[in-house]
gemmi code that builds the backbone of each chain (N, CA, C; Angstrom):
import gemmi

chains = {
    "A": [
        ("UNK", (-204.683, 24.013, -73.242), (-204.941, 25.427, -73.292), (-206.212, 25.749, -74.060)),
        ("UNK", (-206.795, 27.218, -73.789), (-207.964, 27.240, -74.971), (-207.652, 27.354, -75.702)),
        ("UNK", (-208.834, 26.760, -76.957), (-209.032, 26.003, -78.462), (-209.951, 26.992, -78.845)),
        ("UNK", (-210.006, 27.341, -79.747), (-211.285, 27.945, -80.533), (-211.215, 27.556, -81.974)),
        ("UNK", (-212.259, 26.840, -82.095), (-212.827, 26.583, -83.611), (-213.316, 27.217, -84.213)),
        ("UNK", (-213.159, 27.458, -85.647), (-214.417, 28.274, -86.460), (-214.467, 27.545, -87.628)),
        ("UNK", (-215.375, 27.298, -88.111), (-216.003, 26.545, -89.045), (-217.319, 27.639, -90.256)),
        ("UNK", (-217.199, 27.810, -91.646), (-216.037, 27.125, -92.682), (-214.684, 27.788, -92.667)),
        ("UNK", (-213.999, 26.770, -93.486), (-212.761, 27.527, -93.231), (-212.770, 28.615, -94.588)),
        ("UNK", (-213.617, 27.942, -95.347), (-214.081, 29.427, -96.446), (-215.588, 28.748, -96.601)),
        ("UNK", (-215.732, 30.253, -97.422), (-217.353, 30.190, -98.154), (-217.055, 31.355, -99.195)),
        ("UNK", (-217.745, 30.134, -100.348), (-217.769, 31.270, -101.483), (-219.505, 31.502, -101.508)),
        ("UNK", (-219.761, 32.512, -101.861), (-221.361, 33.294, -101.829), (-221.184, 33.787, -103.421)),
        ("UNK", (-222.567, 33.907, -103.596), (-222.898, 34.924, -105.062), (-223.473, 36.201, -103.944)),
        ("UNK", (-222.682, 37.350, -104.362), (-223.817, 38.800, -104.096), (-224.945, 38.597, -103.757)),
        ("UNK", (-225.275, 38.796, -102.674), (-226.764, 39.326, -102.398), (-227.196, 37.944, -101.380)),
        ("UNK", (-226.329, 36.702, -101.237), (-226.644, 35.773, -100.667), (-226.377, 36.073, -99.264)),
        ("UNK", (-226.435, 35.459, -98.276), (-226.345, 35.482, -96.547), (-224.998, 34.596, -96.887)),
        ("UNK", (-224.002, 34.933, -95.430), (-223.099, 33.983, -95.060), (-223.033, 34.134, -93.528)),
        ("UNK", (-222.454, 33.277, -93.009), (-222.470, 32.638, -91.385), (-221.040, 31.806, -91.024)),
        ("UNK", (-220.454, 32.640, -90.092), (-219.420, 31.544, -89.605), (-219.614, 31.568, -87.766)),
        ("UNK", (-219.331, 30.468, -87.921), (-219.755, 30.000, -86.215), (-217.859, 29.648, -85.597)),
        ("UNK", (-218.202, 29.881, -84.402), (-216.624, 29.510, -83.863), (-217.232, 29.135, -82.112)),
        ("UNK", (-216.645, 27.954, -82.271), (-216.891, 27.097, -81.119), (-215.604, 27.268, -79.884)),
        ("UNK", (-215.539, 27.100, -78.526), (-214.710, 27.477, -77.659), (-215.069, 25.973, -76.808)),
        ("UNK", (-213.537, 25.532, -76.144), (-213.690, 24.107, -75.478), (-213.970, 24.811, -73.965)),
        ("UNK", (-213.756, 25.942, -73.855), (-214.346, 26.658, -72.336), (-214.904, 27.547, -72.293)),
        ("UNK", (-215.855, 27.903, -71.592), (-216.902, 29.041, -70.951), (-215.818, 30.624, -71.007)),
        ("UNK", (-216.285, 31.261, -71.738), (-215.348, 32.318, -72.206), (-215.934, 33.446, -71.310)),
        ("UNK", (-215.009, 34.689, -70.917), (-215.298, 35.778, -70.616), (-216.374, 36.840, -71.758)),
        ("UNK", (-215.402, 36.596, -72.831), (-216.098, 37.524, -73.781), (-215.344, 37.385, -75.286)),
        ("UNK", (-216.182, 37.638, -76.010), (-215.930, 37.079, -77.496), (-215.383, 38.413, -78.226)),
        ("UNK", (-214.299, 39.003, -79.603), (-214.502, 39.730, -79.821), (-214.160, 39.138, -81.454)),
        ("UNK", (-214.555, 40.045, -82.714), (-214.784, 39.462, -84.145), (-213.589, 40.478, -84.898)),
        ("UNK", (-213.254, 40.125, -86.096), (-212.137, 40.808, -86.222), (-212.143, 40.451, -88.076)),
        ("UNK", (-212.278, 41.679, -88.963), (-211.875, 41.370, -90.446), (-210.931, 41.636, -90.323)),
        ("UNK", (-209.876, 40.689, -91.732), (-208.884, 41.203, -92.072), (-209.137, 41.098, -93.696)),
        ("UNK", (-208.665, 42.102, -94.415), (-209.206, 42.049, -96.013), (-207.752, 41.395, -96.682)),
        ("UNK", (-207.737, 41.238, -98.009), (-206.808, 40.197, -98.335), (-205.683, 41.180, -98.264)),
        ("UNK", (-204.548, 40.901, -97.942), (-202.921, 42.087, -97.605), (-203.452, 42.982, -96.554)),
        ("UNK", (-204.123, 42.820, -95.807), (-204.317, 43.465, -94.825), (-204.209, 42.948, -93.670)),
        ("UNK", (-204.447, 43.827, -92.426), (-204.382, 43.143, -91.062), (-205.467, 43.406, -90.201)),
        ("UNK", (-205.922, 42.266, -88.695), (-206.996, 42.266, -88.506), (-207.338, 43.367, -88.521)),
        ("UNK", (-208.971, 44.025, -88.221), (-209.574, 44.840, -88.148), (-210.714, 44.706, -87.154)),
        ("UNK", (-210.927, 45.193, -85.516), (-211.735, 45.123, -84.652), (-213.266, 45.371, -85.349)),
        ("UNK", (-214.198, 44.802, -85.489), (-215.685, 44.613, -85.639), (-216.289, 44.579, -84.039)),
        ("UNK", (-216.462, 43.617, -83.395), (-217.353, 44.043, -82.203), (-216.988, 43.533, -81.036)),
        ("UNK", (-217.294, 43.507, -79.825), (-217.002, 42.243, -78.838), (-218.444, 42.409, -78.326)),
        ("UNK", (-218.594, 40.999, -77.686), (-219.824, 40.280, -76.838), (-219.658, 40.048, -75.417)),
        ("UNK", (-220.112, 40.299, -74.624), (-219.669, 39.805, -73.156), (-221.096, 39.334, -72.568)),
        ("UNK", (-222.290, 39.285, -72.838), (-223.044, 38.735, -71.970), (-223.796, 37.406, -72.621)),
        ("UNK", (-224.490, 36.602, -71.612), (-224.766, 35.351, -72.185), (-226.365, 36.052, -72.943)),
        ("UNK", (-225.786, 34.934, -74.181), (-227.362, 35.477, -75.160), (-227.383, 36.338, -75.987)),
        ("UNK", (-226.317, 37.877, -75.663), (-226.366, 38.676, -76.617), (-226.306, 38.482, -77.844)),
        ("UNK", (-227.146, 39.388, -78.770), (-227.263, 39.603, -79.915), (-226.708, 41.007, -80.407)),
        ("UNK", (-226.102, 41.348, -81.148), (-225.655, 42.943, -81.463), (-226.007, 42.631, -82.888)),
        ("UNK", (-226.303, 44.378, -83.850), (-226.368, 44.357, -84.838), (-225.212, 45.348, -85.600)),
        ("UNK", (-224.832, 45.892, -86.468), (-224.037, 46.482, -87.396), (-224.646, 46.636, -89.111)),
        ("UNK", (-225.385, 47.074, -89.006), (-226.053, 46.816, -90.308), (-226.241, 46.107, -91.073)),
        ("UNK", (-225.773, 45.457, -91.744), (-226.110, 43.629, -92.403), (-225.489, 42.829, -91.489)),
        ("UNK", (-224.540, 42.733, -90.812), (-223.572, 41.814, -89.769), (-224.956, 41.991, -88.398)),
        ("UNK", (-224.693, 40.336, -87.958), (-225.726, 40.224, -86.841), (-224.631, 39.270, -86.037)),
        ("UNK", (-224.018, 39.578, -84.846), (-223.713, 38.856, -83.788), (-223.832, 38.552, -82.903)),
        ("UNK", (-224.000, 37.147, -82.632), (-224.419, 36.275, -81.141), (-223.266, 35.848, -80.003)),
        ("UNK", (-223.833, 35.608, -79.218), (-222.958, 35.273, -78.261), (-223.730, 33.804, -77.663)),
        ("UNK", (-223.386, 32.819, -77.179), (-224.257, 31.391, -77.025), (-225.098, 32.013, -75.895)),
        ("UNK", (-225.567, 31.026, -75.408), (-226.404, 30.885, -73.639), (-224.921, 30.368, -73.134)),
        ("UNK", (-224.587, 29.851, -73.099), (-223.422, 28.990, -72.387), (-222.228, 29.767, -72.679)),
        ("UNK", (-221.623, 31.160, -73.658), (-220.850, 31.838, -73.327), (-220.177, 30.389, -73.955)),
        ("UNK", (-220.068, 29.704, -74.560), (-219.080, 28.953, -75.472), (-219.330, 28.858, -76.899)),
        ("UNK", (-219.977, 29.286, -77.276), (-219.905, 29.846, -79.118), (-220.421, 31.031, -79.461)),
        ("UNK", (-219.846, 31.374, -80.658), (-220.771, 32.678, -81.509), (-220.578, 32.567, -83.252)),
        ("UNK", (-221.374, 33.488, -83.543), (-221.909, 33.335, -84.601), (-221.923, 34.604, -84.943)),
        ("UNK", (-221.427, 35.086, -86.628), (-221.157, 36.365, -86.985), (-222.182, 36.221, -88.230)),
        ("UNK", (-223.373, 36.554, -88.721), (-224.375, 36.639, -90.001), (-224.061, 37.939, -90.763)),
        ("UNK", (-224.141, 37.427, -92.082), (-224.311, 38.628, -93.123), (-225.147, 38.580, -93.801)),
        ("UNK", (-225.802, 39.378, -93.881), (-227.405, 39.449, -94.635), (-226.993, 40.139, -96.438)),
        ("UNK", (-226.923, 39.433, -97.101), (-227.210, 40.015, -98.484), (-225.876, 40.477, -98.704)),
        ("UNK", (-224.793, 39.786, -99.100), (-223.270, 40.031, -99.088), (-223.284, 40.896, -100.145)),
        ("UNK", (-222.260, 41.606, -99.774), (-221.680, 42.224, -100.932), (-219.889, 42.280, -101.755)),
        ("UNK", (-219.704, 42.990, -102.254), (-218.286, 42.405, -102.870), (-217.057, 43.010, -101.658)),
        ("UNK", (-217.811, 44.468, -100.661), (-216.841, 44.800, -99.997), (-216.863, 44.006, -98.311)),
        ("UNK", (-217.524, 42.984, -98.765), (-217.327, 41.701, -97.833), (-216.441, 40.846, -97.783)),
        ("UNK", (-215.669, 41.001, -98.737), (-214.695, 40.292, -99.161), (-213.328, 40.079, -97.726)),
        ("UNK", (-213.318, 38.778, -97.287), (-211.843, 38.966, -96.744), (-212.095, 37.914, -95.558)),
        ("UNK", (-211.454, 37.688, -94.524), (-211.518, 36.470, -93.853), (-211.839, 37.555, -92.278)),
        ("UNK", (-212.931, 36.246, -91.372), (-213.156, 37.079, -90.670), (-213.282, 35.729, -89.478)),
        ("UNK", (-212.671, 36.074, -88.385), (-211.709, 35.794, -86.778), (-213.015, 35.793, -86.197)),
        ("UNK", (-212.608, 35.063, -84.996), (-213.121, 35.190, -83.896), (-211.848, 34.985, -82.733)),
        ("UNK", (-212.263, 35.760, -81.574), (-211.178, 36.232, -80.631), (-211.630, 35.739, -79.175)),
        ("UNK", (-210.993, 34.795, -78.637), (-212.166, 34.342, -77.637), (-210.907, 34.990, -76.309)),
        ("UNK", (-211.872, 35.713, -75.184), (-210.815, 35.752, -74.545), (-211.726, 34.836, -72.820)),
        ("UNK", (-210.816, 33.976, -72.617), (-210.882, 32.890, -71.712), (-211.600, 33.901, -69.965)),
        ("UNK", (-211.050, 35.087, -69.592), (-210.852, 35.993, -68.552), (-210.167, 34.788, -67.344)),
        ("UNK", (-210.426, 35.264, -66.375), (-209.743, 34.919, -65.054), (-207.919, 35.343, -64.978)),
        ("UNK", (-207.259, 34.497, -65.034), (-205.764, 34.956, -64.906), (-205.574, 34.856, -66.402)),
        ("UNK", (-206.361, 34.771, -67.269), (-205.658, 34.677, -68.681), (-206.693, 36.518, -69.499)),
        ("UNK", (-206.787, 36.622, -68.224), (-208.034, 38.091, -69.146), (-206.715, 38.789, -69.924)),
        ("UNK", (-207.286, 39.277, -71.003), (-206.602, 40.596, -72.097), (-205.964, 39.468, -73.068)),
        ("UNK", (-205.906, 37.898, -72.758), (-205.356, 37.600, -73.919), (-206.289, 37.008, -74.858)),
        ("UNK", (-206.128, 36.979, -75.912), (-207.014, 36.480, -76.897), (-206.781, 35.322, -77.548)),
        ("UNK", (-207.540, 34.202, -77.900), (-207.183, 33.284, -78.642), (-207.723, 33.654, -79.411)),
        ("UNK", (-207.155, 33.645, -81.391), (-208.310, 33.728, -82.133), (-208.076, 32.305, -82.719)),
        ("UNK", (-209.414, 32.455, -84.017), (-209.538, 30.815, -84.402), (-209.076, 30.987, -85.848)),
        ("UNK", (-208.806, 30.340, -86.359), (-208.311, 30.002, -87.657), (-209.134, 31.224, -89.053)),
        ("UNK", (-210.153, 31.746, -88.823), (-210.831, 32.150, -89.407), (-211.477, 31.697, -90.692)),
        ("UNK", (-212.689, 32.561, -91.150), (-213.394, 31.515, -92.551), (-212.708, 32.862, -93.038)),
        ("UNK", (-212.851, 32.666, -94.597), (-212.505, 33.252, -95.729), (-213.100, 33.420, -96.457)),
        ("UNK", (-214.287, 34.767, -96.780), (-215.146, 35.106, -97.197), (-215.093, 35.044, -98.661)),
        ("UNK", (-215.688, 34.779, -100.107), (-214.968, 35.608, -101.256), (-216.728, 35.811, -101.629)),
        ("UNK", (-217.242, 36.605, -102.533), (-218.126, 37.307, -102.764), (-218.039, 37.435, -104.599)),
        ("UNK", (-218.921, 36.449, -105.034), (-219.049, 36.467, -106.387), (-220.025, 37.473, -107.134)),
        ("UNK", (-219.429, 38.083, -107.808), (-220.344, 40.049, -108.275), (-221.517, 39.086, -109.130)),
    ],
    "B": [
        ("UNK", (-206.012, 60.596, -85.829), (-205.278, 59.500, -85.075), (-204.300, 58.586, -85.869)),
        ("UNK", (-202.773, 58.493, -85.849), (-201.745, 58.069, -86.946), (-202.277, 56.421, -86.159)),
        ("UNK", (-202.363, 55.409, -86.856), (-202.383, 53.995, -86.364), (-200.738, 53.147, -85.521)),
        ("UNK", (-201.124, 52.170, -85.873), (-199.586, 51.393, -85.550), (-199.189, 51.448, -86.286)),
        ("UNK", (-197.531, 51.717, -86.359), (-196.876, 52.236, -87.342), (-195.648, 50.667, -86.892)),
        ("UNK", (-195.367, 49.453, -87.660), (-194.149, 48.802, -87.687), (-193.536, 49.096, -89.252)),
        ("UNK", (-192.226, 48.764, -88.608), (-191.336, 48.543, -89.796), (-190.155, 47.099, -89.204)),
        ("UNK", (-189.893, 47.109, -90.438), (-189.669, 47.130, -91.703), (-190.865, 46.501, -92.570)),
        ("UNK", (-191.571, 46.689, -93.368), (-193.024, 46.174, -93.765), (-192.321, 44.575, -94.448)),
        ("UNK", (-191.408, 44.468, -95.429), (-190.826, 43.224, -95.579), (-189.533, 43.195, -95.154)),
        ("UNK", (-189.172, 41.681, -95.092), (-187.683, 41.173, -94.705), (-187.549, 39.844, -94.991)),
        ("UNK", (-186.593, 39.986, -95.803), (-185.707, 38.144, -96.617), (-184.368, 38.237, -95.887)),
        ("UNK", (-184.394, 37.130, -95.232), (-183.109, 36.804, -94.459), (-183.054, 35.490, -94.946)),
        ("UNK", (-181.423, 35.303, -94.596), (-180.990, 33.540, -95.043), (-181.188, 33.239, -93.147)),
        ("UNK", (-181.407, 31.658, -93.417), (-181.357, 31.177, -92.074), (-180.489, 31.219, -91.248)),
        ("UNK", (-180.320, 31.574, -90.070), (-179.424, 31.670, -89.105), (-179.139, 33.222, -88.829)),
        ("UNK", (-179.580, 34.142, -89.856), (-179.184, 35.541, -89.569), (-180.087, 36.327, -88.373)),
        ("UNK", (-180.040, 36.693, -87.767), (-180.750, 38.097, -86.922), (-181.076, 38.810, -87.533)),
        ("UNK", (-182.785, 38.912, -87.147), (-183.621, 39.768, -87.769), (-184.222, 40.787, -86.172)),
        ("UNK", (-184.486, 41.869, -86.408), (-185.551, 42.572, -85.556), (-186.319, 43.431, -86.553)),
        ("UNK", (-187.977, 43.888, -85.449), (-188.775, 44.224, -85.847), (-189.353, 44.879, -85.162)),
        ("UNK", (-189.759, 46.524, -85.587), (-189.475, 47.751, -84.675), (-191.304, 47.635, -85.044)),
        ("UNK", (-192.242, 48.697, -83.511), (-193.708, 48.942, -83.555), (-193.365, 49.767, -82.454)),
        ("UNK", (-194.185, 50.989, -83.399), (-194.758, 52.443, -82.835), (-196.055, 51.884, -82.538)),
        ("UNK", (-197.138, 52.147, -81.080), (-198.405, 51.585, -80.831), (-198.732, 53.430, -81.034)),
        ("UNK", (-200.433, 53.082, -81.153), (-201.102, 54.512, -80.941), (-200.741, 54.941, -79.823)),
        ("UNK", (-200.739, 56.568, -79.842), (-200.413, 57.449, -78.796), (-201.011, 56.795, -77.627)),
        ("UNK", (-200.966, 56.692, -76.363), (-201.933, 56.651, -75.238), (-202.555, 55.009, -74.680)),
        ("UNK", (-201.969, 54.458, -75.624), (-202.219, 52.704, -75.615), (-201.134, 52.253, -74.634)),
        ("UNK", (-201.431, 51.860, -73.402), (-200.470, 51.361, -72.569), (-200.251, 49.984, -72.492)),
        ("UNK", (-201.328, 49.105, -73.454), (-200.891, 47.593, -73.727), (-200.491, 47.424, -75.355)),
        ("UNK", (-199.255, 46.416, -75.557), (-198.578, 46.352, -76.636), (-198.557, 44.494, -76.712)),
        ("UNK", (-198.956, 44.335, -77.554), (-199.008, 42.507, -78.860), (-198.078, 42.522, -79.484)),
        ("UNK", (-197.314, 41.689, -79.417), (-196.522, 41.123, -80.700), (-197.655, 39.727, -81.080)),
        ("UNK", (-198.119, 39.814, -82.195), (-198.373, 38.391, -82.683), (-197.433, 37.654, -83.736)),
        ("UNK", (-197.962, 36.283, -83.775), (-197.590, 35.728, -85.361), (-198.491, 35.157, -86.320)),
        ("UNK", (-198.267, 35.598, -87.110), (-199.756, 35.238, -88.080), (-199.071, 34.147, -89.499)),
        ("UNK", (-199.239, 32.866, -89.202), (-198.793, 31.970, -90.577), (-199.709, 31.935, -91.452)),
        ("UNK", (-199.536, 31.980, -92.673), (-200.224, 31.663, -93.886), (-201.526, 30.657, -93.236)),
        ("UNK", (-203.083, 31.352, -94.203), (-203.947, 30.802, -93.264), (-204.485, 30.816, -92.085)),
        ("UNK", (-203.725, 31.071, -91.435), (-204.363, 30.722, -90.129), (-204.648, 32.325, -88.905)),
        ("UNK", (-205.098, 31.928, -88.211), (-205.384, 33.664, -87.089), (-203.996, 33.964, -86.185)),
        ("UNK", (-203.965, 35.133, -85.735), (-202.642, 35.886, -85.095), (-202.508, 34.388, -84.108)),
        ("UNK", (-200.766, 34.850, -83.363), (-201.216, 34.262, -82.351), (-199.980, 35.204, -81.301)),
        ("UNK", (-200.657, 34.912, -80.336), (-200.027, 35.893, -79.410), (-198.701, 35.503, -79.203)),
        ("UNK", (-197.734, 36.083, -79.192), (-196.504, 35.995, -78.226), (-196.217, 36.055, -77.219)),
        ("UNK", (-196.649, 37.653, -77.285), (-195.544, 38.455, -76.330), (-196.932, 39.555, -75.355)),
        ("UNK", (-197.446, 39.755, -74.584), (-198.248, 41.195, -74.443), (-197.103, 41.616, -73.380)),
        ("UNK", (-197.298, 43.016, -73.605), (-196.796, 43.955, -72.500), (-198.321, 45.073, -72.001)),
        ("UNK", (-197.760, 45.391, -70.671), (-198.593, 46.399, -70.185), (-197.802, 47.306, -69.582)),
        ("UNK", (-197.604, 48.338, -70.425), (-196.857, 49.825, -70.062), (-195.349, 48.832, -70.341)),
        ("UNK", (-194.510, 48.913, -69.470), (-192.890, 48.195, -69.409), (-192.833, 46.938, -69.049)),
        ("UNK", (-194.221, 46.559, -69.006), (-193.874, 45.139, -67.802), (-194.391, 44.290, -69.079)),
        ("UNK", (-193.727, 43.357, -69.746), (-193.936, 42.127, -69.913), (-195.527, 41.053, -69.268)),
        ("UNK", (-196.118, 41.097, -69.460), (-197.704, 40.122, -68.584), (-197.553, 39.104, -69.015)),
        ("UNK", (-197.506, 38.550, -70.307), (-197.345, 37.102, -70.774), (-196.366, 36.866, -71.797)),
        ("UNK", (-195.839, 36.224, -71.519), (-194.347, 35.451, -72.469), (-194.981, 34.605, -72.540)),
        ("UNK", (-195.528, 33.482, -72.570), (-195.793, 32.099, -72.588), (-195.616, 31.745, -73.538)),
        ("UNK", (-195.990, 32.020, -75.107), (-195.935, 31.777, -75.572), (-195.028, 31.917, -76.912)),
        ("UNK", (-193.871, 32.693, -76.446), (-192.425, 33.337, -76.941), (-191.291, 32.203, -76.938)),
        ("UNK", (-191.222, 32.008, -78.109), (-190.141, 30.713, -77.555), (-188.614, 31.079, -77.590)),
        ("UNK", (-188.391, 31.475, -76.201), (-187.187, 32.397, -75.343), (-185.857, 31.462, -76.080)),
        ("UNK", (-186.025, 30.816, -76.859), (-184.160, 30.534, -77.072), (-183.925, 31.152, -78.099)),
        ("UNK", (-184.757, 31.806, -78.766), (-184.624, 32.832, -80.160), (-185.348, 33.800, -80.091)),
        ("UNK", (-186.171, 34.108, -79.800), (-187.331, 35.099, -79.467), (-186.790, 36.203, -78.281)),
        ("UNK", (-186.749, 37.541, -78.535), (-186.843, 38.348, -77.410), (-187.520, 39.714, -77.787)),
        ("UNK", (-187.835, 40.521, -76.674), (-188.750, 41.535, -77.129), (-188.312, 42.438, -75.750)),
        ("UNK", (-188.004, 43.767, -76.069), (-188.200, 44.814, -75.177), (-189.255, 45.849, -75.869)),
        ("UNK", (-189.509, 46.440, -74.313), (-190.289, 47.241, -74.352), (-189.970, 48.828, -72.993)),
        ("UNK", (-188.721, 49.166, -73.704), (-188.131, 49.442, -72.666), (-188.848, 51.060, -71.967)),
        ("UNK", (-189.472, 52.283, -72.364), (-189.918, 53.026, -71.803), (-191.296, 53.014, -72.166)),
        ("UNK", (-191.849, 52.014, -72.051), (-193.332, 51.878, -72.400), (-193.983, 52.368, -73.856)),
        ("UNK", (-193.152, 52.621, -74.826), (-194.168, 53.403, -75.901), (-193.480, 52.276, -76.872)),
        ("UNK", (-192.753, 52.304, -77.729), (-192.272, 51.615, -78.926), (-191.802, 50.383, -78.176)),
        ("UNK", (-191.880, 49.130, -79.084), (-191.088, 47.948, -78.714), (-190.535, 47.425, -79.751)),
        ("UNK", (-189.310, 46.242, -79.422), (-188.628, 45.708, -80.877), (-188.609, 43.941, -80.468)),
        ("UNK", (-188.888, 43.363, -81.093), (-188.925, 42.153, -81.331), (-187.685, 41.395, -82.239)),
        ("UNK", (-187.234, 40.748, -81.242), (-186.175, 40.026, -82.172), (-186.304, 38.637, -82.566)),
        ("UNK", (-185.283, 38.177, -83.263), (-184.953, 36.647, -83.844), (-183.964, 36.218, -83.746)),
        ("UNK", (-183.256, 35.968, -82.824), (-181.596, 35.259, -83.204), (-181.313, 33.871, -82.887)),
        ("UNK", (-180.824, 33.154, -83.499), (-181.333, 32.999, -85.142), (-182.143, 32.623, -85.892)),
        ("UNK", (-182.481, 32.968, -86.698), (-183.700, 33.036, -87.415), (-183.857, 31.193, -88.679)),
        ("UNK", (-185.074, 30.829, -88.113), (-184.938, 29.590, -88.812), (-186.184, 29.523, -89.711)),
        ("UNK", (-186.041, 28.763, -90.696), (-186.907, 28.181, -92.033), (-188.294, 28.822, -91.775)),
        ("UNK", (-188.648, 27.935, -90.427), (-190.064, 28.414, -89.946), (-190.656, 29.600, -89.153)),
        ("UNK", (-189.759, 30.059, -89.116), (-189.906, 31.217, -88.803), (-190.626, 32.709, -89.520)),
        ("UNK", (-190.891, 31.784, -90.715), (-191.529, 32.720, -92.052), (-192.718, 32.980, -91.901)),
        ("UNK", (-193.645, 34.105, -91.454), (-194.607, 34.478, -91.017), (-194.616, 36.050, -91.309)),
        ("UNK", (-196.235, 36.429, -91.033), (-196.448, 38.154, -90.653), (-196.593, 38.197, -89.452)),
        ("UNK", (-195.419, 39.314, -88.890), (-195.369, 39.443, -87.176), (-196.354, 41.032, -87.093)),
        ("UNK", (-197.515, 40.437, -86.331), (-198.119, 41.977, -86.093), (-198.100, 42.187, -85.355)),
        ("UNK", (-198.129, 43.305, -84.707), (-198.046, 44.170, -83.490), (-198.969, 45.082, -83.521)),
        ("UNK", (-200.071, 45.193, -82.513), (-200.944, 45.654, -81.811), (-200.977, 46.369, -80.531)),
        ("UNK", (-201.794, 47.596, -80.259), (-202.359, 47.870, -79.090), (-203.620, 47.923, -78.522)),
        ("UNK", (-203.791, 48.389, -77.490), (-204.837, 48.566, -76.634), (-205.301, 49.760, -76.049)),
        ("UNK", (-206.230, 51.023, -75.960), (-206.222, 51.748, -75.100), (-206.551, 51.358, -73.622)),
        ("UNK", (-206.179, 51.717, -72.897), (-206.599, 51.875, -71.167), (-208.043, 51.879, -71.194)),
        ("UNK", (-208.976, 52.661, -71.872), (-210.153, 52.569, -71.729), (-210.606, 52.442, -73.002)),
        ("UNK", (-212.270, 52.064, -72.488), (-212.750, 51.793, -73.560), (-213.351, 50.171, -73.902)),
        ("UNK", (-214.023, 49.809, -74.840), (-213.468, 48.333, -75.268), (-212.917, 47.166, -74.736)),
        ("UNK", (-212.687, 46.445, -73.440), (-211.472, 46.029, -72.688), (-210.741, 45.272, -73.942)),
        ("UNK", (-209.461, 45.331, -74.168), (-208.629, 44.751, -74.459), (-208.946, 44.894, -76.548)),
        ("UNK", (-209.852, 46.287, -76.661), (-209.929, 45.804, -78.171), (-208.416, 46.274, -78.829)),
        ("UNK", (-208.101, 45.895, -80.223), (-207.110, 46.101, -80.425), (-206.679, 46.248, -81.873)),
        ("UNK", (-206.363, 47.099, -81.999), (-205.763, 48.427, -83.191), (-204.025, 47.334, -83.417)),
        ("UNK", (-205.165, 46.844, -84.906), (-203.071, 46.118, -85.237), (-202.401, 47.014, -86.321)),
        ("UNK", (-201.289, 47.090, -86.722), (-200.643, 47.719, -87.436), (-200.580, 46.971, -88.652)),
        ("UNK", (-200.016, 47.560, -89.649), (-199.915, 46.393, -91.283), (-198.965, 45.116, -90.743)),
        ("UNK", (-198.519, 44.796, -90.140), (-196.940, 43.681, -89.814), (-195.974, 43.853, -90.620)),
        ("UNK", (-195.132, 42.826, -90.096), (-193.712, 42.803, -91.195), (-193.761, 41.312, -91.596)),
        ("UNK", (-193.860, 41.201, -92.987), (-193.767, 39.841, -93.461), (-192.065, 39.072, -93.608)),
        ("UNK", (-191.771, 38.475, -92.857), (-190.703, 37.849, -92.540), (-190.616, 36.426, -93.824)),
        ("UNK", (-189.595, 36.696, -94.828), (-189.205, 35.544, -95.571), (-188.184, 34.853, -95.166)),
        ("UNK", (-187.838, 33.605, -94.636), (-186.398, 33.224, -94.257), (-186.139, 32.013, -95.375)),
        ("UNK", (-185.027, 32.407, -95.712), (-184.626, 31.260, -96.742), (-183.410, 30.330, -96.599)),
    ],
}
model = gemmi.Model(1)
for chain_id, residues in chains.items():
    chain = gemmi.Chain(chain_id)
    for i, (resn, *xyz) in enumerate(residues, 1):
        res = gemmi.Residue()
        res.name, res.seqid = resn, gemmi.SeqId(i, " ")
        for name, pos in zip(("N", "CA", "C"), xyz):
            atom = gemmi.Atom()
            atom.name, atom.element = name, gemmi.Element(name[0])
            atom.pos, atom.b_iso = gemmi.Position(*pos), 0.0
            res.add_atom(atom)
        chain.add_residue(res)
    model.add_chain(chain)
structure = gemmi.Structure()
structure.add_model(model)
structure.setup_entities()
């Protein structure tokens, strides 16, 4: 069945540093979507990707989508403390499996003041 | 806009007891998630419905696991009987019809302790 990886499974940052988590897919995906959840909380929709190559922005958050539609990549430019919390990737496969989502294990952000 | 509303937010059961777990989706959301979310790790799907109809079970493991969704708006998720591993946050999510395809509005869950 689909797999989705994401790699780290944490990162600790000092304030003001960049962080990056990448999440790899063993198949050519329909469309990607990203998801915080803060600590006692539950996910929280951030963006989805559907074309090959895309780039979207969100103000410090920069997300990719591969050429090959099998990885992406979520950037934070200059963290801050309300960065704090672990953040998904949601791969959804489409064809007879469209609307479901695999997500991946997620990294686990923490943000040193 | 009131979000997903589940209850019971916690629940400690001894093993073997029957548990269920009630989710109000946003008004107008005609697709409904049950996930399971273990310590660590990302949701994982169960159950989706679309409007009354059930779309994927696959991954519901039907000898303890059941879920209605009987006039399309609220659904309840059960456990009978409820075992060791079964200790997880069950969230439940929707979808609007438009919009986003398939983005999805989860509710707080119910953290399930089984002892």
């Amino acid at each position: 069945g689909q797999q989705v990886m994401q790699i780290p499974q944490y990162q600790h940052v000092q304030e003001g540093e960049d962080f990056t988590t990448y999440c790899n897919s063993s198949t050519t995906l329909s469309n990607i979507q990203w998801y915080k959840q803060r600590p006692g909380g539950h996910p929280v929709f951030l963006i989805q990707l559907v074309k090959s190559g895309e780039v979207k922005k969100q103000k410090r958050l920069t997300f990719q989508f591969g050429e090959a539609k099998k990885n992406s990549s979520l950037h934070i430019t200059a963290t801050q403390t309300t960065d704090v919390g672990t953040y998904f990737c949601a791969a959804n496969a489409g064809g007879t499996s469209y609307g479901k989502l695999t997500f991946g294990q997620g990294t686990i952000l923490t943000v040193h003041p | 806009e009131a979000g997903v509303v589940q209850s019971p937010r916690y629940k400690i059961i001894e093993k073997k007891q029957p548990v269920a777990f009630w989710c109000n989706p946003i008004s107008g959301h005609n697709t409904l998630y049950w996930y399971r979310q273990n310590l660590g790790q990302g949701p994982e799907l169960l159950i989706r419905y679309e409007n009354e109809e059930a779309v994927d079970d696959s991954q519901l493991p039907k000898d303890r696991f059941s879920a209605e969704r009987l006039k399309g708006v609220d659904s309840t998720l059960k456990i009978q009987p409820a075992e060791l591993g079964d200790s997880a946050v069950y969230l439940c999510a929707s979808s609007p019809p438009k919009g986003v395809p398939y983005e999805q509005y989860f509710g707080p869950g119910t953290r399930l302790t089984v002892t």
